[in-house]
N, C-alpha and C positions, 0 to 999 in steps of 0.2 A: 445530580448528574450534570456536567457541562456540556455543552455543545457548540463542538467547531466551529469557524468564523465559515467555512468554505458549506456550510447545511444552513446557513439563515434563510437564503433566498428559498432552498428545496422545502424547507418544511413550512414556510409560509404559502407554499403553491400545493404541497399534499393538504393543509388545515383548509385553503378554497377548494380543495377536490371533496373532499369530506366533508365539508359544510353543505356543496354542491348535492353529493349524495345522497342527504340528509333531507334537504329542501323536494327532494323528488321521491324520497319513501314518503315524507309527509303526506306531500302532496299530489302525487300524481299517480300511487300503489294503492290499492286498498287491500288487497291482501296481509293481512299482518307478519305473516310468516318470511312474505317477497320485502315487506319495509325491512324487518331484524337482521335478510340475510342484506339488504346494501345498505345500511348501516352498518353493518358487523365489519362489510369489506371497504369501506372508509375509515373505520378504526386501524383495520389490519394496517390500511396501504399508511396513515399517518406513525402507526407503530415500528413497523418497519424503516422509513425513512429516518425516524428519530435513533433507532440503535445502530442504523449504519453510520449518524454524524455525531457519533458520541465522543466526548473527548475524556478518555479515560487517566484517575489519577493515580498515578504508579508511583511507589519509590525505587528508585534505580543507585547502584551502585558498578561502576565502573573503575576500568584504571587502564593503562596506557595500552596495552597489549591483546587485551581482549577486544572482541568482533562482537556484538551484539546483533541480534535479530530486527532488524529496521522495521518490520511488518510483522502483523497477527496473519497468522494461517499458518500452512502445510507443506511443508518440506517436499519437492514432488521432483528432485533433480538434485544428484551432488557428482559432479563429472569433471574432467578433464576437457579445457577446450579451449581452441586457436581463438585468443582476442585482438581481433582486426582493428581496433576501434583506434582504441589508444596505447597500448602496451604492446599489441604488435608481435605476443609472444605466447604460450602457454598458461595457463590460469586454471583455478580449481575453480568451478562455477556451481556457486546454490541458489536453487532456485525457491519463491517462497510463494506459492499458490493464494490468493485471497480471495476468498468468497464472496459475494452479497453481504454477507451475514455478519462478516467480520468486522473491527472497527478498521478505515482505509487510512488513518493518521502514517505518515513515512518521517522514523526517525535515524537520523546521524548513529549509523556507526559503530561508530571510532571517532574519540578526538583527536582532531589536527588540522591542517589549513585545507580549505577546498582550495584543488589545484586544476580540474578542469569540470568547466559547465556544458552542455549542449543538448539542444533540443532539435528531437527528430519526428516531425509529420511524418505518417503511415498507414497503414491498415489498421484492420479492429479486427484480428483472427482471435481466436478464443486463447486464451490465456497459455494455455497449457501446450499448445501447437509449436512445432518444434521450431517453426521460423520466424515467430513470435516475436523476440530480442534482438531482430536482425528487422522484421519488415513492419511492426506494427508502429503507432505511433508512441513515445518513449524520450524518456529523458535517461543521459547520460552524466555522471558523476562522480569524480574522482576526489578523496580525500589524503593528503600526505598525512601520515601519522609521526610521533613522535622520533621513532626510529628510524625515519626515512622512509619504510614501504609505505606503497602506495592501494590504496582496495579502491577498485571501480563497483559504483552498485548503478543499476537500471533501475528506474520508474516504468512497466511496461502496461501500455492499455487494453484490456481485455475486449471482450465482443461487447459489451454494455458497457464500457467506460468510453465516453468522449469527450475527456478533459483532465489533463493531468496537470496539477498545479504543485510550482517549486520556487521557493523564499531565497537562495542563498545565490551568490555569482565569487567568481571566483577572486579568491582572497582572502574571502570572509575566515575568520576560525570558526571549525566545526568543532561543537559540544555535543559528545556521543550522548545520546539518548535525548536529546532535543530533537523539536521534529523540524523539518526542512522543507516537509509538501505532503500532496494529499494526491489520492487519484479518485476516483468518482465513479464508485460501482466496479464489479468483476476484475482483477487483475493479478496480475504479478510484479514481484521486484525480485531482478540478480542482483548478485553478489560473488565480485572477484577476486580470488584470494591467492597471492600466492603460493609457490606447489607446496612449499615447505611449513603452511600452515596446517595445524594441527585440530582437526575436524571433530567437534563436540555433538555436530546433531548425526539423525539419519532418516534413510528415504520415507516418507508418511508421516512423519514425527508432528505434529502439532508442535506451533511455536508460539511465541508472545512477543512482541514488540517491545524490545527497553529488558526483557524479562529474562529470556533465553540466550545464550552463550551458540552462537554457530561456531565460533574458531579462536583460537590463540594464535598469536603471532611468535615466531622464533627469533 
């Protein structure tokens, strides 16, 4: 199993929590039963941080017109909605819920030239909250595809994420299924799709990142 460049620091600070842990069931418990359970919960807490920074290896296949699922999680929004940001117009909006649990990797797409980058300080309202993509803190990214349209997807930070991290500026060519950034516990990512795209998932749907088809392009 790999692990992302953005979990080195985290899981070197859970292995001192747990060593921590460990050094005070020794020594400071004499109950055996009180030593096994904090022990147990310094394995838990280093286990955990290890399958949130996991960097999974997929094979992916792509091609010009397909939308892939940029994050692992849940489908929890597929709506029609006014994008103020950058399009300025109607948009088909999915939305893709990510848990703790899930691996937090954020990949590309669709290939084609990233045409607009921005990063937006915010709130930290819970993921799912309707004003979420508008007040929380978030990155904004727009990719031109080969056809000309354009899909905007958000990086959105949930109640436990305080730190969304993204590799690409604009210019760069985006490789659908490469990843671009990470975010850092609890979140969400949109995804903007013009009206005329053709919608592959639906609401609760469990998804997979690189894996899953959200939409075709017309």
């Amino acid at each position: 199993m790999k692990i992302h460049k953005e979990g080195y620091l985290s899981l070197v600070l859970a292995v001192m929590f747990a060593g921590g842990l460990f050094v005070i069931a020794q020594h400071f418990i004499q109950n055996p039963i009180g030593q096994y359970l904090l022990e147990g919960f310094g394995i838990l807490i280093f286990l955990v941080v290890l399958q949130f920074f996991r960097r999974p290896n997929r094979v992916v296949v792509i091609n010009d017109t397909t939308v892939i699922c940029p994050a692992d999680g849940k489908v929890v929004a597929i709506e029609e909605v006014e994008e103020a940001e950058y399009f300025q117009d109607k948009r088909i909006q999915i939305s893709v819920f990510m848990s703790p649990f899930n691996v937090h990797m954020n990949w590309f797409p669709i290939n084609g030239i990233v045409k607009y980058v921005k990063y937006h300080p915010g709130l930290f309202l819970v993921a799912w909250h309707p004003k979420s993509s508008t007040d929380n803190e978030r990155t904004t990214l727009v990719v031109e595809a080969k056809n000309k349209q354009e899909i905007l997807f958000r990086q959105i930070a949930g109640a436990l994420a305080r730190r969304i991290v993204f590799y690409c500026k604009e210019g760069d060519v985006a490789i659908g299924a490469t990843d671009f950034g990470f975010i850092k516990f609890g979140s969400r990512v949109d995804i903007l799709l013009p009206l005329d795209a053709k919608i592959e998932v639906e609401i609760n749907q469990k998804v997979i990142g690189t894996q899953t088809t959200l939409a075709s392009l017309c």
